[in-house]
C-alpha positions as CSV (number, residue, x, y, z in Angstrom):
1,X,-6.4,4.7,42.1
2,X,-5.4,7.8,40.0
3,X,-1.7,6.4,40.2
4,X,-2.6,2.3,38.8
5,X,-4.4,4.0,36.1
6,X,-1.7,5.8,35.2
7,X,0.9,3.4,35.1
8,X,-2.2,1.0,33.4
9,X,-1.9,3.6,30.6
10,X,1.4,4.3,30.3
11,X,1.9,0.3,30.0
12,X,-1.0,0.5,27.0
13,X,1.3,2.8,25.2
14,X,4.5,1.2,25.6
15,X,2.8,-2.2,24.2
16,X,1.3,0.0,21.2
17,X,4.9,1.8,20.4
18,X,6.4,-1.8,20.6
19,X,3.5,-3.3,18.1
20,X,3.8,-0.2,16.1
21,X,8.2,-0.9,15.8
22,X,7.3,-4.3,14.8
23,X,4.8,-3.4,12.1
24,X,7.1,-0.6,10.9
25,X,9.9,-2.9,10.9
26,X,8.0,-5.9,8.9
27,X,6.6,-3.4,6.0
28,X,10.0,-1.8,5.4
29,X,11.9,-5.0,5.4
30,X,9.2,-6.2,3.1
31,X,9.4,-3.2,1.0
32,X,13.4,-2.2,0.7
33,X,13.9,-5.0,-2.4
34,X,11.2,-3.2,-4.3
35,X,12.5,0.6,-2.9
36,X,16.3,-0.4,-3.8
37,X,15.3,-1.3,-7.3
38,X,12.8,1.7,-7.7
39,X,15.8,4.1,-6.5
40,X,18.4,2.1,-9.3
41,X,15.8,3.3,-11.6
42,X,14.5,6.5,-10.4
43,X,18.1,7.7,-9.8
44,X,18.6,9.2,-13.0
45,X,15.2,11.1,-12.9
46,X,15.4,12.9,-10.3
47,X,19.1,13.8,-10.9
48,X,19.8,14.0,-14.4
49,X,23.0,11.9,-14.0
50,X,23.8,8.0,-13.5
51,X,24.7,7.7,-9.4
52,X,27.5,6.3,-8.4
53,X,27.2,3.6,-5.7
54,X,27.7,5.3,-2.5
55,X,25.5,8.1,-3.7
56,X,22.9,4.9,-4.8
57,X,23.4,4.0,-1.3
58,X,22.2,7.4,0.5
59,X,19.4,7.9,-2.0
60,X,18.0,4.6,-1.2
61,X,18.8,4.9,2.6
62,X,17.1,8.3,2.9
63,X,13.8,6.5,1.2
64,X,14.2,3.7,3.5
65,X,14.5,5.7,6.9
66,X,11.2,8.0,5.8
67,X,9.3,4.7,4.4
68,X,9.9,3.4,8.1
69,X,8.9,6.5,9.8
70,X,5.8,6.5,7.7
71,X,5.0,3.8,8.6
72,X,5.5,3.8,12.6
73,X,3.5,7.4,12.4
74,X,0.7,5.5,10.5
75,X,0.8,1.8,12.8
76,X,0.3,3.9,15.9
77,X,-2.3,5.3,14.4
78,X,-4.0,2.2,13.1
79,X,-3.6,0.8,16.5
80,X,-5.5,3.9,18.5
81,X,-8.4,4.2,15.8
82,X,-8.6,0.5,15.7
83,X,-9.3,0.5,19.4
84,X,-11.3,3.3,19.4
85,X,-13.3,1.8,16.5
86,X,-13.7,-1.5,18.3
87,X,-11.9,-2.8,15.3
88,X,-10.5,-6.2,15.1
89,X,-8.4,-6.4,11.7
90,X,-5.9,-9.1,12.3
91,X,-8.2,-12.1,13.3
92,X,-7.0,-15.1,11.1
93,X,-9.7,-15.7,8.0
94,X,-10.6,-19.3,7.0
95,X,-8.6,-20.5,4.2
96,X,-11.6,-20.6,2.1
97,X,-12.0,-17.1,2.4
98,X,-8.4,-16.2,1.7
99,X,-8.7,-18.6,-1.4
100,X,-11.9,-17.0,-3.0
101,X,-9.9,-13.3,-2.4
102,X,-6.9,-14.6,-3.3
103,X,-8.4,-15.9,-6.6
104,X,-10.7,-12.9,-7.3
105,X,-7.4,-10.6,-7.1
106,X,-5.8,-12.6,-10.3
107,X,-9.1,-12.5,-11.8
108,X,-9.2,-8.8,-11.6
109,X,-5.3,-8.6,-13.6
110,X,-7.1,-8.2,-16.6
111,X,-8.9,-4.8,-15.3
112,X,-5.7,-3.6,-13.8
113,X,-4.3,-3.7,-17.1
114,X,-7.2,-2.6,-18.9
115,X,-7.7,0.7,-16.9
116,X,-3.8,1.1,-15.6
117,X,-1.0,-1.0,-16.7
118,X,-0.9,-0.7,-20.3
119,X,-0.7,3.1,-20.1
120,X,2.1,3.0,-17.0
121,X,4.1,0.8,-18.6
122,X,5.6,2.8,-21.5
123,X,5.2,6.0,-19.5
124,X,6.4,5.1,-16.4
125,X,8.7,1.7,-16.7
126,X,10.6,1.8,-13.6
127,X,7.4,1.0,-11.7
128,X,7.6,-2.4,-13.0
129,X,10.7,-5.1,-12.7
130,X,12.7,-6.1,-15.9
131,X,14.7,-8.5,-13.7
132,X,13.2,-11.9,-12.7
133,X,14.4,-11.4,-8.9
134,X,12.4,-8.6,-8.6
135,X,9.5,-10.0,-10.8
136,X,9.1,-12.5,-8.3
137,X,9.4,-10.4,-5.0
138,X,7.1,-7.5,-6.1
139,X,3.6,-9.0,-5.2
140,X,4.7,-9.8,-1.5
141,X,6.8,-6.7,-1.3
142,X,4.7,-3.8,-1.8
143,X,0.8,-5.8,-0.1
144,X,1.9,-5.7,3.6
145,X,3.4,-2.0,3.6
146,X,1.1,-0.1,1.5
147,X,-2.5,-1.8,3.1
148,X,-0.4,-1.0,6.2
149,X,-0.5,2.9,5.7
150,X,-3.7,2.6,3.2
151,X,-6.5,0.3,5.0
152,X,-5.0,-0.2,8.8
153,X,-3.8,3.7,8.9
154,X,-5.7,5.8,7.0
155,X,-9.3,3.6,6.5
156,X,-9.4,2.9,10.4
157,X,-9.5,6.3,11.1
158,X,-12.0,7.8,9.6
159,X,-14.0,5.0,10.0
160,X,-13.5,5.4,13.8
161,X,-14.3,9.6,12.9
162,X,-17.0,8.6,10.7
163,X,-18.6,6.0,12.9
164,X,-20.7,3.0,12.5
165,X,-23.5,1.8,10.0
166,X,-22.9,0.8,6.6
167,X,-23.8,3.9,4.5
168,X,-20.9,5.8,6.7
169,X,-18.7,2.9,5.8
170,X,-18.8,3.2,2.3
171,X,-17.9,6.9,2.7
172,X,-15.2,6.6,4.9
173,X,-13.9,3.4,2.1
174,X,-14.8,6.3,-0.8
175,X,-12.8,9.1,0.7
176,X,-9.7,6.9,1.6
177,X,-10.0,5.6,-1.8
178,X,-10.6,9.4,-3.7
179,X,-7.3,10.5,-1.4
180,X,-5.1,7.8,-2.5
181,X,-6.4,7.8,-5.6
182,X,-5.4,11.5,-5.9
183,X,-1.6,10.8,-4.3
184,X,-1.0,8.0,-7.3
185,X,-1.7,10.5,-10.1
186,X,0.8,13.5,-8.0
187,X,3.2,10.3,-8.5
188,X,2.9,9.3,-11.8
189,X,2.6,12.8,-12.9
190,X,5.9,13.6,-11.0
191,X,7.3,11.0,-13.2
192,X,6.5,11.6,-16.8
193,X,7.6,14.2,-18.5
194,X,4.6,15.1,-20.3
195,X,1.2,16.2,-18.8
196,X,-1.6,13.2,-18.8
197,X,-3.9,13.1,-21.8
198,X,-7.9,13.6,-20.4
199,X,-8.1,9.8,-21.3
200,X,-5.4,8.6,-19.9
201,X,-6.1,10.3,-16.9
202,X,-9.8,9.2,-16.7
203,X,-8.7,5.6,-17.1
204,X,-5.9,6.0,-14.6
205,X,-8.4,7.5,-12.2
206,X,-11.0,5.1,-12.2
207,X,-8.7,1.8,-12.6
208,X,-6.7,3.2,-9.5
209,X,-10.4,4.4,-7.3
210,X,-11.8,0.9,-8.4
211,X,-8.9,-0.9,-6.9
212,X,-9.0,1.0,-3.4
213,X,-12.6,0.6,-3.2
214,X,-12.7,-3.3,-3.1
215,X,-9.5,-3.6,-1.0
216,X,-11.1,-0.9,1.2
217,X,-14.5,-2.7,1.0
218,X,-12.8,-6.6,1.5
219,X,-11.1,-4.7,4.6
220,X,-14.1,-3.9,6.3
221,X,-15.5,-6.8,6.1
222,X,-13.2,-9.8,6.7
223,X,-9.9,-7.7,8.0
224,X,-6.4,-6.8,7.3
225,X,-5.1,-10.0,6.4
226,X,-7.9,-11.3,3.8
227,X,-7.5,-7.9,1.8
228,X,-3.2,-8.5,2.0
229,X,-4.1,-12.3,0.4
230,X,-6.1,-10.1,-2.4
231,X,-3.6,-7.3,-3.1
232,X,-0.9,-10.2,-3.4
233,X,-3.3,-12.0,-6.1
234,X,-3.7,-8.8,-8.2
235,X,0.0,-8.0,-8.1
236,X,0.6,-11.5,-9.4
237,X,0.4,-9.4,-12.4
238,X,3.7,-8.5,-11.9
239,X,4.8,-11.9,-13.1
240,X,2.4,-11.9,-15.8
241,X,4.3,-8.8,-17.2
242,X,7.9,-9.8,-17.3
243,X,6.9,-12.8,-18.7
244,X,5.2,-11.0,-21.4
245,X,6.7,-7.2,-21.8
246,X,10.2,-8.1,-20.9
């Protein structure tokens, strides 16, 4: 008996390192147009000189090999606290659904830019595409990948450590959204070379907490893929800003 469970578990984990590989694979292959052309422009940043293209090459190979091990660490995760959580984030939502969240996310463009965009955008310009290519691939580049590690990782987690009932919930949605919030600003500041004005940094904070809250809250309720169909519908504004600011 002690042997079939055994083997019964050791199957479990193949399955979930096999799912996890998958998911891993999907995000980064979604995500390497987006990290190539961050690593073009970040390049120079980092090393105070214009790379040449095998060093181009390593610089964006080394960010693609850790985005892909990020992600593996954080799809095994999502898979155990998922199941511990009785969590079932990849049912298919209605395509009503999908079309209300889909629409609410370009509704919202106008608060992204409000809160975030218009003060990333001169400070930090290589977050956003001056090429139409990459104008058209961001929104579906970056929504997969980053609700992978954010909502599936991280938010099924602690809400499998937090537990059940809507008041613990909302934490567990608050404190994802607080940590990321907190990782974004570390970026950004990484990236300027000036320190963040008290108002620019109240507006980044509560733009970028806002943002994790819904996707965190649209998560909860309706799944993974309903909060990817919003992300892409905010990121839409992506197109809005080459079209615009280029």
């Amino acid at each position: 008996m002690l042997h079939k469970q055994i083997k019964l578990e050791i199957k479990k984990s193949i399955k979930r390192l096999q799912t996890s590989v998958i998911l891993a694979g999907i995000g980064t292959i979604l995500i390497s147009p987006k990290l190539f052309h961050q690593s073009c422009l970040s390049f120079p940043r980092y090393f105070h000189t214009v790379p040449d293209p095998l060093r181009l090459k390593i610089f964006f190979l080394y960010h693609l090999i850790l985005y892909f091990s990020v992600l593996l660490l954080v799809s095994m995760m999502g898979i155990y606290a998922c199941e511990r959580a009785e969590l079932k984030p990849f049912q298919t939502p209605s395509w009503k659904k999908s079309l209300i969240y889909f629409m609410l996310g370009i509704l919202l463009i106008p608060l992204s830019h409000f809160f975030v965009d218009h003060l990333l955008i001169p400070l930090v310009p290589e977050l956003y595409p001056e090429k139409l290519g990459y104008a058209l691939i961001y929104p579906f580049a970056g929504a997969f990948p980053e609700e992978l590690i954010a909502r599936y990782g991280f938010l099924s987690l602690l809400l499998w450590i937090y537990g059940k009932g809507t008041v613990r919930q909302e934490l567990a949605n608050l404190t994802v959204a607080i940590i990321f919030t907190g990782m974004a600003i570390l970026e950004i500041r990484e990236l300027i070379d000036s320190p963040l004005k008290p108002t620019e940094l109240f507006f980044l904070c509560s733009g970028i907490l806002i943002r994790h809250l819904i996707t965190g809250k649209i998560y909860i309720k309706y799944g993974f893929w309903v909060a990817i169909i919003f992300r892409i519908g905010l990121d839409l504004r992506y197109w809005l800003y080459f079209w615009f600011f280029s």
